[in-house]
VOBA-1610 file (N, C-alpha, C; in pm, whole numbers, padded with zeros to 5 digits, always signed):
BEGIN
Unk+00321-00929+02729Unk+00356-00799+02676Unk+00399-00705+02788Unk+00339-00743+02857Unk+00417-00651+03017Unk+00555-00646+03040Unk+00585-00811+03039Unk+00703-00803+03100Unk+00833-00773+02995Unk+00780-00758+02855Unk+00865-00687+02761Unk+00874-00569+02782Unk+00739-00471+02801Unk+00729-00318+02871Unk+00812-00284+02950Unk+00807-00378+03066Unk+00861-00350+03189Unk+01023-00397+03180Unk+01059-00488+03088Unk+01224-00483+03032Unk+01256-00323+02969Unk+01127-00307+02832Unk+01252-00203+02782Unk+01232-00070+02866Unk+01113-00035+02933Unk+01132+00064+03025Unk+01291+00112+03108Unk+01300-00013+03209Unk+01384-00040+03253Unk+01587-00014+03129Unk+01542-00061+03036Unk+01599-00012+02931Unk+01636+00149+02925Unk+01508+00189+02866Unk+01564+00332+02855Unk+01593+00397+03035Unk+01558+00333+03104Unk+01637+00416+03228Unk+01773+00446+03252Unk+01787+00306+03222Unk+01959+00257+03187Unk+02022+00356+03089Unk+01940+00365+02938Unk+02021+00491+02882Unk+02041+00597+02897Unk+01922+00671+03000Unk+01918+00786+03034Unk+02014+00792+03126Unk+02053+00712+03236Unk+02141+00725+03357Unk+02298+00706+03263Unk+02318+00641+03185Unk+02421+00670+03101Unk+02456+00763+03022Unk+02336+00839+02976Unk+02338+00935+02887Unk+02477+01079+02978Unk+02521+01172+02840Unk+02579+01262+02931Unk+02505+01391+02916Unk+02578+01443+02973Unk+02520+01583+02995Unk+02566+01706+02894Unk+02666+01638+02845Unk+02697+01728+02753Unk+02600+01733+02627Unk+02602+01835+02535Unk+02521+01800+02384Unk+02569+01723+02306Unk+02491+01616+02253Unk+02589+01554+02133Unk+02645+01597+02060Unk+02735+01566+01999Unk+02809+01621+01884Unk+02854+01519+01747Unk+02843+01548+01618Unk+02870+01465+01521Unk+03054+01385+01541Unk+03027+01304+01537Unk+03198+01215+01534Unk+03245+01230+01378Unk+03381+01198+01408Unk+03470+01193+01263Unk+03485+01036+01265Unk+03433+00979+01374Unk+03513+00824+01330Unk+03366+00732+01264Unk+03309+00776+01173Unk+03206+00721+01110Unk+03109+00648+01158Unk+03065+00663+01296Unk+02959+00603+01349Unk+02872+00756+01377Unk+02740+00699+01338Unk+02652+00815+01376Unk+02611+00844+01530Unk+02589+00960+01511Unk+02538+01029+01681Unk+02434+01114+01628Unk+02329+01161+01724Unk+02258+01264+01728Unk+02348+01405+01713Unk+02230+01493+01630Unk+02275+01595+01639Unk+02206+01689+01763Unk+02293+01793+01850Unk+02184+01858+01957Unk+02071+01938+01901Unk+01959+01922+02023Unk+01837+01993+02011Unk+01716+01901+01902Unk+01792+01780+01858Unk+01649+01731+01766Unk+01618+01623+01811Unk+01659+01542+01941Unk+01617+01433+01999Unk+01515+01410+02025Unk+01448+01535+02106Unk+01372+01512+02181Unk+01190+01465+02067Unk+01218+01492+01954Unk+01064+01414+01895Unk+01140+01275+01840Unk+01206+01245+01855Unk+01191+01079+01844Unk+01249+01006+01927Unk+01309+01025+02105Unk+01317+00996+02239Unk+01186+00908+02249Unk+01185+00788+02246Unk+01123+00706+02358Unk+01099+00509+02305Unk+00985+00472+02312Unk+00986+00340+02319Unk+00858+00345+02243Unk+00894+00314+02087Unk+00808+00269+01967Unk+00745+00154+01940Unk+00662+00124+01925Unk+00603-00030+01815Unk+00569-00006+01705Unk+00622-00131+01615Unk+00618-00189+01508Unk+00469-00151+01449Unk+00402-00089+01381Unk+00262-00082+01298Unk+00239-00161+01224Unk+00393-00133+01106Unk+00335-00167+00970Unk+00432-00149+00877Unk+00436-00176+00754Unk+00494-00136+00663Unk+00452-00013+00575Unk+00555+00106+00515Unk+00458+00174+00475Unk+00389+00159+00327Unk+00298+00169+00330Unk+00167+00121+00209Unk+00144-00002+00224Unk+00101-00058+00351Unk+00056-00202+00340Unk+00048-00224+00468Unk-00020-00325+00542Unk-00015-00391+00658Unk+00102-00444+00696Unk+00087-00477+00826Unk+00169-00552+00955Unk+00238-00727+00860Unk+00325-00738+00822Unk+00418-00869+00757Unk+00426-00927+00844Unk+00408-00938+00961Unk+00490-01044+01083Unk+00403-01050+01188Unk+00338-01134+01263Unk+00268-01160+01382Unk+00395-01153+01490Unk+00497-01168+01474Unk+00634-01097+01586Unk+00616-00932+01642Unk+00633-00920+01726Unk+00596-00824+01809Unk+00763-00727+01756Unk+00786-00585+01770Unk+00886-00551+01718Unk+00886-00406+01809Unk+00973-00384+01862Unk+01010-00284+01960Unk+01188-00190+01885Unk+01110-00056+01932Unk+01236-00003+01909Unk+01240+00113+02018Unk+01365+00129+02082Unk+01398+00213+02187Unk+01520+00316+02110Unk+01484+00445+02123Unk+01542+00568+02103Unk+01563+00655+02206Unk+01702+00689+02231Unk+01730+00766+02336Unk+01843+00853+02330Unk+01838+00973+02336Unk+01963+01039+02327Unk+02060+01022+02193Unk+02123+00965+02189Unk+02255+00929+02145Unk+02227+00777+02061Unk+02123+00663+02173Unk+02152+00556+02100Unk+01986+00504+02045Unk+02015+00394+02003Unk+01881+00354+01959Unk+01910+00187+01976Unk+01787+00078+02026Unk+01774-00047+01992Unk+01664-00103+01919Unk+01664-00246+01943Unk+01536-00278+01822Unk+01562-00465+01899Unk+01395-00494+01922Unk+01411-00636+01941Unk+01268-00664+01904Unk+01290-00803+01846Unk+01184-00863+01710Unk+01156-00989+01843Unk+01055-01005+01893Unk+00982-01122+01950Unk+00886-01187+01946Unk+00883-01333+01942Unk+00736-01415+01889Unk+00669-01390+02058Unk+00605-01356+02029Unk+00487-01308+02116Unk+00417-01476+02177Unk+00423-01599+02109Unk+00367-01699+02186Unk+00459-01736+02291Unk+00571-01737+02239Unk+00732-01759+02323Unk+00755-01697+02371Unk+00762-01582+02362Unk+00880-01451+02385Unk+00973-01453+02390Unk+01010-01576+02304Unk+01147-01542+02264Unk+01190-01456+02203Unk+01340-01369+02211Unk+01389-01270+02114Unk+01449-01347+01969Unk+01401-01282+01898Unk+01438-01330+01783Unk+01582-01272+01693Unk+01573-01129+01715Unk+01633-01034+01650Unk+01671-00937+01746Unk+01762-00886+01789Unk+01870-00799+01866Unk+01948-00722+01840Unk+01973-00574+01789Unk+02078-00497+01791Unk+02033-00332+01810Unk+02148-00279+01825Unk+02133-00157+01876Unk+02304-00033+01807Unk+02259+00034+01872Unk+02405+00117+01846Unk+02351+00289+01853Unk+02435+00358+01776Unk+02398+00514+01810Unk+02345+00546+01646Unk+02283+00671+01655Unk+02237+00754+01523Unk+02244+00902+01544Unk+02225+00951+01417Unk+02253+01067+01377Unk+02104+01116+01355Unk+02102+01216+01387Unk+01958+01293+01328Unk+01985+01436+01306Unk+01948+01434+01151Unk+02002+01604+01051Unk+01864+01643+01011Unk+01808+01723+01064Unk+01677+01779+00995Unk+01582+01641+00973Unk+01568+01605+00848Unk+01464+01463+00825Unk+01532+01362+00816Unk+01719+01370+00785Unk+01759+01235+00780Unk+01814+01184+00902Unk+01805+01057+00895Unk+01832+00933+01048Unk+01903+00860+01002Unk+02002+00847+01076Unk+02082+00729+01017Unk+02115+00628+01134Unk+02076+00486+01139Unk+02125+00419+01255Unk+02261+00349+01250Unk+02329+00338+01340Unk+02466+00292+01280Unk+02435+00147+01391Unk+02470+00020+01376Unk+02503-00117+01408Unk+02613-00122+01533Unk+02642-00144+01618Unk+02725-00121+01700Unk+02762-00300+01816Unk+02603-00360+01807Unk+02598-00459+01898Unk+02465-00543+01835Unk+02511-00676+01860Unk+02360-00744+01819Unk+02386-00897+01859Unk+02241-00924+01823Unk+02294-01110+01835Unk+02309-01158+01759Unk+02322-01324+01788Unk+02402-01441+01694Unk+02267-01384+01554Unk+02156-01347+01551Unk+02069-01368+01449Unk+02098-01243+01365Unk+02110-01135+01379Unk+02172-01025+01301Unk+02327-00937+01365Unk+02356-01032+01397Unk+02546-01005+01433Unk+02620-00968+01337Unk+02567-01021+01170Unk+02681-00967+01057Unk+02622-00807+01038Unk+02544-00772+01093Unk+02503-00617+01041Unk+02557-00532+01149Unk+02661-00546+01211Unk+02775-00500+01316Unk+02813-00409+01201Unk+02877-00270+01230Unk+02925-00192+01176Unk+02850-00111+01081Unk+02773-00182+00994Unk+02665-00124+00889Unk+02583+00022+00943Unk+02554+00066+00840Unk+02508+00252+00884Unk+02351+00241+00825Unk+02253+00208+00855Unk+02135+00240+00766Unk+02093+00366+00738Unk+02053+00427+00651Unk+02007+00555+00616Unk+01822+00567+00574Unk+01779+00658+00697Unk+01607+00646+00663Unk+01546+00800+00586Unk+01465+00879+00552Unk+01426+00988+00581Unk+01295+00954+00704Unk+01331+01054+00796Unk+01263+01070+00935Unk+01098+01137+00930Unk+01006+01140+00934Unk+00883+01207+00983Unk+00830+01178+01093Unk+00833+01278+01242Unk+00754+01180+01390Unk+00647+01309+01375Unk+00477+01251+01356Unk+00402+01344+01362Unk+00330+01315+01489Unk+00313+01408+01618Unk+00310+01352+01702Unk+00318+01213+01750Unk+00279+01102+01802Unk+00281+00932+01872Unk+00348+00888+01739Unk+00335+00942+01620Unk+00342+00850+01480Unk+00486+00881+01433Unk+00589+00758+01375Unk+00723+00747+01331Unk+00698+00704+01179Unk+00769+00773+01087Unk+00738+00695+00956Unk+00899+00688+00954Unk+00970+00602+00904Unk+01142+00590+00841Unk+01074+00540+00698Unk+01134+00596+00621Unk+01140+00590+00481Unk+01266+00544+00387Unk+01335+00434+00375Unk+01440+00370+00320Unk+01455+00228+00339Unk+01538+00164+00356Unk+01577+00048+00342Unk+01479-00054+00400Unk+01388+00008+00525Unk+01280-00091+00588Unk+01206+00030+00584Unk+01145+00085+00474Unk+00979+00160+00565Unk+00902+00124+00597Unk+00885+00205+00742Unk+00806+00137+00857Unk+00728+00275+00901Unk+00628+00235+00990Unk+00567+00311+01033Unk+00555+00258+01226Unk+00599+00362+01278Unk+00610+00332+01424Unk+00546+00364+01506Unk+00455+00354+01659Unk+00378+00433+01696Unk+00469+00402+01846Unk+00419+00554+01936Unk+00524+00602+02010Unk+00405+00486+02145Unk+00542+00423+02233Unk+00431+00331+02330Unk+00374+00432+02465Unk+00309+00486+02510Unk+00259+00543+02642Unk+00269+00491+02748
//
């Protein structure tokens, strides 16, 4: 579990040193972006809890990195560590709604390239709930 830590750490450094300096701004070409000033409560490096109203479905370990502008997500069997599941891309954040848009992934979820998911957002302090297509409940990693 470390040396997953110590990958996506290394991760969000990478986005931050990429990140710009300007404020985000919404695009016309249908991929989502952040909107400015609401990043900063759901900025950082989440784990997988749970589903919401029910326990943990998967003994796979499940990481999601939020930063700025973009967001990723990698699903790993924890005996292996192998990655199982891979993609990432940018989102939008409007008051409570999130939307992640598909941008890059692997051979295992590669057809969900382009696709826009739509969540409603709650981060109550450490705690992420997304509410739509996968509700999940996320807790922020320290």
């Amino acid at each position: 579990m470390k040396k997953q830590l110590a990958f996506l750490g290394g991760f969000v450094l990478l986005l931050s040193a990429c990140s710009s300096s300007k404020s985000p701004v919404n695009r016309t070409d249908g991929k989502a972006v952040a909107t400015a000033g609401q990043t900063n409560a759901v900025n950082g490096v989440w784990r997988f809890v749970r589903n919401v109203g029910g326990a943990a479905t998967s003994p796979d370990k499940k990481i999601k990195l939020i930063r700025d502008k973009h967001w990723m997500f990698s699903q790993f069997d924890p005996a292996t560590n192998i990655t199982l599941y891979h993609h990432g891309g940018t989102y939008l954040l409007d008051g409570n709604s999130y939307a992640e848009t598909i941008d890059y992934a692997n051979e295992t979820t590669g057809g969900l390239i382009g696709q826009t998911y739509r969540y409603n957002i709650n981060v109550v302090g450490d705690t992420m709930t997304l509410t739509g297509p996968f509700s999940e409940v996320w807790a922020r990693v320290k």
